[in-house]
C-alpha positions, -999 to +999 in steps of 0.1 A: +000+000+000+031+023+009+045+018-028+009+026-045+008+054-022+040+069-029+035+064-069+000+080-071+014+111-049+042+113-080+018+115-105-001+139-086+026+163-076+042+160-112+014+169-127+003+199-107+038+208-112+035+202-152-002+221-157-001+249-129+030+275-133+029+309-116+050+327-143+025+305-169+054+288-185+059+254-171+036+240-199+051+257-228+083+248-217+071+212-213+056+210-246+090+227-266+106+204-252+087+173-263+080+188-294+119+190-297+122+149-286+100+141-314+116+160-340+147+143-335+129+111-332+112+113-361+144+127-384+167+098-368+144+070-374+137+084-415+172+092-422+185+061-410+159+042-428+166+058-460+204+052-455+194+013-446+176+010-481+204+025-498+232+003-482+210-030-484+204-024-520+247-024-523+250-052-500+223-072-512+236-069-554+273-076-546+262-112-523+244-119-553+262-108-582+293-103-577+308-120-538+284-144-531+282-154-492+308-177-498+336-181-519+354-216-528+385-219-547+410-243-552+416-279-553+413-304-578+386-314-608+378-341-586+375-323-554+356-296-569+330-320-584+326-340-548+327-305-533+293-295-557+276-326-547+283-319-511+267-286-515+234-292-536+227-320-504+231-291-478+199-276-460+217-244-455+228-237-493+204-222-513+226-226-545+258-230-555+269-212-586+305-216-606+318-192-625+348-179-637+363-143-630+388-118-647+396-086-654+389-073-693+396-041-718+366-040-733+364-016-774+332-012-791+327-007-828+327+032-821+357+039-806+356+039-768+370+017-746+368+008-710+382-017-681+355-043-669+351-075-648+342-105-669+325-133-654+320-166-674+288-184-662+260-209-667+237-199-697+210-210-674+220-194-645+196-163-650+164-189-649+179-213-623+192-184-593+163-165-581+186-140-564+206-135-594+176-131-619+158-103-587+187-084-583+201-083-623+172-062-641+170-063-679+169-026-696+175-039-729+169-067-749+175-101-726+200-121-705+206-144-733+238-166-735+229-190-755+256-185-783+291-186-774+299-151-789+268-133-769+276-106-741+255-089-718+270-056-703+262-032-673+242+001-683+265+026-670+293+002-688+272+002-719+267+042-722+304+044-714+307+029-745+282+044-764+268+005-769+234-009-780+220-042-783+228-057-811+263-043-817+298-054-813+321-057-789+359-067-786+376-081-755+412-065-764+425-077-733+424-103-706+439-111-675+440-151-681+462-175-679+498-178-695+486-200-721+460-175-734+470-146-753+470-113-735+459-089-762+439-107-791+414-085-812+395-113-823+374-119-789+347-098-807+310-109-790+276-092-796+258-075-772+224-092-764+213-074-732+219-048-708+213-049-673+211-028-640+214-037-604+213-017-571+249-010-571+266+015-595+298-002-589+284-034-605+267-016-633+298+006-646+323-026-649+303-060-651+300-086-681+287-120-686+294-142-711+290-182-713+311-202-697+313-221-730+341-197-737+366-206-708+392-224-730+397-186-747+390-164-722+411-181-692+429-215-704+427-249-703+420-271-669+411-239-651+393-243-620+358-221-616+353-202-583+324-214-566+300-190-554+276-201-524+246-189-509+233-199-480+198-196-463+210-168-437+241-149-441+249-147-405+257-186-411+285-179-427+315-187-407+295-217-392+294-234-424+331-226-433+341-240-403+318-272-410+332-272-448+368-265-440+370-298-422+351-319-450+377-303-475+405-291-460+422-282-492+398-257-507+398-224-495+366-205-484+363-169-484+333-150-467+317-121-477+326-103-447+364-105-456+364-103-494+342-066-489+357-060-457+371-019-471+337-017-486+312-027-455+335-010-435+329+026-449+293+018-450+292+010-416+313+041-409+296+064-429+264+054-411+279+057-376+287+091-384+251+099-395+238+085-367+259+104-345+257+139-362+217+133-362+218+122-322+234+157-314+200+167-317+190+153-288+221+169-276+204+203-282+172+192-266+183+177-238+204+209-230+170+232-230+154+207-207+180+208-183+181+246-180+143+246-181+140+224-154+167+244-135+146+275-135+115+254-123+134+241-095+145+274-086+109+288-090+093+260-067+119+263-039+089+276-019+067+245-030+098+222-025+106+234+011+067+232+018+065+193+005+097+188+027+081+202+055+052+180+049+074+150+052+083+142+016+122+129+017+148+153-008+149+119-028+109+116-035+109+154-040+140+144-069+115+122-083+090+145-089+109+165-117+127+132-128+095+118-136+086+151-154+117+145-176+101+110-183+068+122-194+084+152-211+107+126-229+078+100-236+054+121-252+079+134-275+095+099-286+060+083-291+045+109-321+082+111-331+083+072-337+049+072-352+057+106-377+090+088-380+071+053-398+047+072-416+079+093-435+096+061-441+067+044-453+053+074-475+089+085-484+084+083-523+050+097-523+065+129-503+093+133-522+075+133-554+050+164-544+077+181-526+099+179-558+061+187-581+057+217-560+095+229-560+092+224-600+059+243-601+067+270-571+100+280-595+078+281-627+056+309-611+081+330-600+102+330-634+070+333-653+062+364-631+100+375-626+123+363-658+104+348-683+131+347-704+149+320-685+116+293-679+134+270-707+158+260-683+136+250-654+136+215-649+124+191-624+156+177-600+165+142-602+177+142-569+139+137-555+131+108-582+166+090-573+158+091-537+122+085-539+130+051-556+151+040-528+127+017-508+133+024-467+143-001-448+128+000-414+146-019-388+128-024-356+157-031-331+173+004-346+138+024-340+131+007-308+164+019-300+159+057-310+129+060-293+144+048-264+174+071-264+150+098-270+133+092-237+167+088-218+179+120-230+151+135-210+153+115-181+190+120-180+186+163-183+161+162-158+178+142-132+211+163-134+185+197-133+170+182-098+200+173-080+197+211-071+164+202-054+196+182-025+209+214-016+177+232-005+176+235+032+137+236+042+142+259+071+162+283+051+138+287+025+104+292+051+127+318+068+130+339+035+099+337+028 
């Protein structure tokens, strides 16, 4: 009964303390302040979202284009065929994909030229890998390699070679083996698709070809690499440690190590986003402190009053620290919610505000320089990002919100340790 007690004379007192000011600014304050929690809230959990759909969207088209979850090199023919079988009877892999990799100098018929990545694979391997076929999207004519002389190039690769579907191509270079000729201008293959995936990287330096063409392109009795994925990627090093010991003369590679320099910047580049954004509630949790430093100071009367009454210094604390909780709460709650409906909405907001920049700038020239309305043009910036789908991770949200509400809790609890100092028969003597 003591405990209900105590906890519904909190509420109470906090709440007188929140509603009734004498100065009539314990409520404003009080609702600047939340209003401040949930606009950090709500621009943490949207910008981090955004930056999520834009990393996944890297991460996600290198492990299935290019890295794979697992890389397996190595070995012998026979090895490498017992190896395959070992894999396609595994519950964990989801496919296991050869292929063979090198580095090219690509010409077309016009001219230009420009360094690529060639990768030799299954003809069938667009049909047969779901990941492969979701994450490689066809912008021109089709992922065909059924002839041996067919090519299918990257779209930034393709425009940086001023190539269509349908024309030419020569392979001027590759880095194979010693029994195949470095420079041969005969390599000439015709381009029967372009593509585009969710990394720019990929799209300005990949090619496919069949891997009918490995005797040309990389030599005889050339092992392929092995590409694996697996169910979840987490189970990465748990399967090479299984594998390693089935086969301990192949060599596995995970993801995390073969894109170790590029996962790390993205996981930098994202720490430091988050961390700029959280100095936000830097800012607010600095006017909350100072806020509740005046109240303190304005309620010494009250305080020394309650003390009299019998309240202990510590319950008197509580008061203002619970003040910082409800201050902190009602901010991070609409600041979650605002927070979801941006991400969620993201492209539809983006599009009007970029409509009503376009249309807002039309006016004004057409009032103001009418001369110059042949150069207004809608920015590309809003379509790029409003194709980026969010990616809303609950542990990360959960996790905003609940730094929001410590924030508070934390600025009022260093504001109220004032409330120690006050001597009760001091304060009834001043007044």
């Amino acid at each position: 009964m003591k405990k209900r007690f105590s906890l519904s004379w909190l509420v109470f007192v906090s709440r007188r303390f929140a509603t009734v000011d004498k100065k009539g600014r314990g409520a404003l304050t009080s609702l600047l302040a939340s209003l401040g929690i949930a606009f950090g809230v709500m621009t943490l959990i949207t910008i981090i979202s955004v930056m999520n759909g834009l990393q996944m969207s890297y991460i996600e088209s290198i492990l299935e284009i290019s890295s794979y979850h697992i890389r397996v090199k190595g070995g012998t023919f026979s090895e490498y065929n017992d190896f395959l079988r070992h894999a396609a009877a595994d519950a964990d892999v989801l496919a296991a994909v050869p292929f063979y990799e090198g580095q090219t100098l690509i010409a077309a018929d016009r001219g230009r030229q420009s360094g690529a990545i060639i990768h030799a694979v299954n003809p069938d391997v667009y049909k047969e890998d779901s990941g492969f076929r979701k994450e490689v999207k066809i912008t021109g004519g089709s992922f065909d390699l059924s002839e041996p002389d067919y090519i299918v190039l990257g779209d930034d690769l393709a425009y940086e070679l001023n190539a269509f579907v349908g024309d030419e191509v020569t392979l001027v270079a590759v880095s194979g083996s010693s029994a195949v000729s470095l420079i041969d201008t005969s390599r000439v293959y015709t381009v029967s698709g372009i593509f585009t995936s969710g990394y720019s990287g990929i799209n300005s330096s990949f090619v496919f070809v069949s891997d009918g063409n490995k005797e040309t392109l990389f030599g005889e009795n050339v092992l392929p690499v092995i590409g694996l994925k697996l169910k979840e990627s987490g189970t990465d090093s748990r399967y090479i440690a299984k594998a390693s010991k089935a086969f301990p003369t192949l060599s596995f590679e995970s993801w995390r190590s073969y894109n170790r320099a590029f996962f790390g910047a993205l996981r930098i580049e994202k720490n430091m986003m988050m961390l700029l954004v959280l100095l936000i509630f830097v800012v607010v949790g600095v006017n909350i402190f100072n806020s509740l430093r005046r109240i303190v100071f304005e309620r010494k009367d009250d305080i020394a009053v309650l003390s009299a009454l019998g309240a202990k210094k510590n319950e008197i604390q509580s008061i203002f620290i619970f003040q910082g909780f409800l201050t902190g709460f009602a901010g991070a709650i609409p600041g979650t919610a605002l927070g979801l409906f941006l991400c969620t909405n993201i492209d539809r907001i983006l599009l009007l505000i970029s409509n009503f920049s376009f249309h807002f700038r039309h006016a004004f020239y057409q009032f103001f320089a009418p001369e110059k309305m042949q150069y207004i043009e809608q920015s590309m910036m809003y379509n790029i990002f409003a194709s980026v789908p969010p990616r809303i991770i609950l542990n990360e949200v959960c996790l905003i919100s609940i730094f929001g509400i410590f924030a508070s809790l934390v600025a009022a609890w260093a504001a109220s340790r004032g409330v120690l100092n006050l001597s009760c028969a001091e304060v009834l003597r001043d007044e």
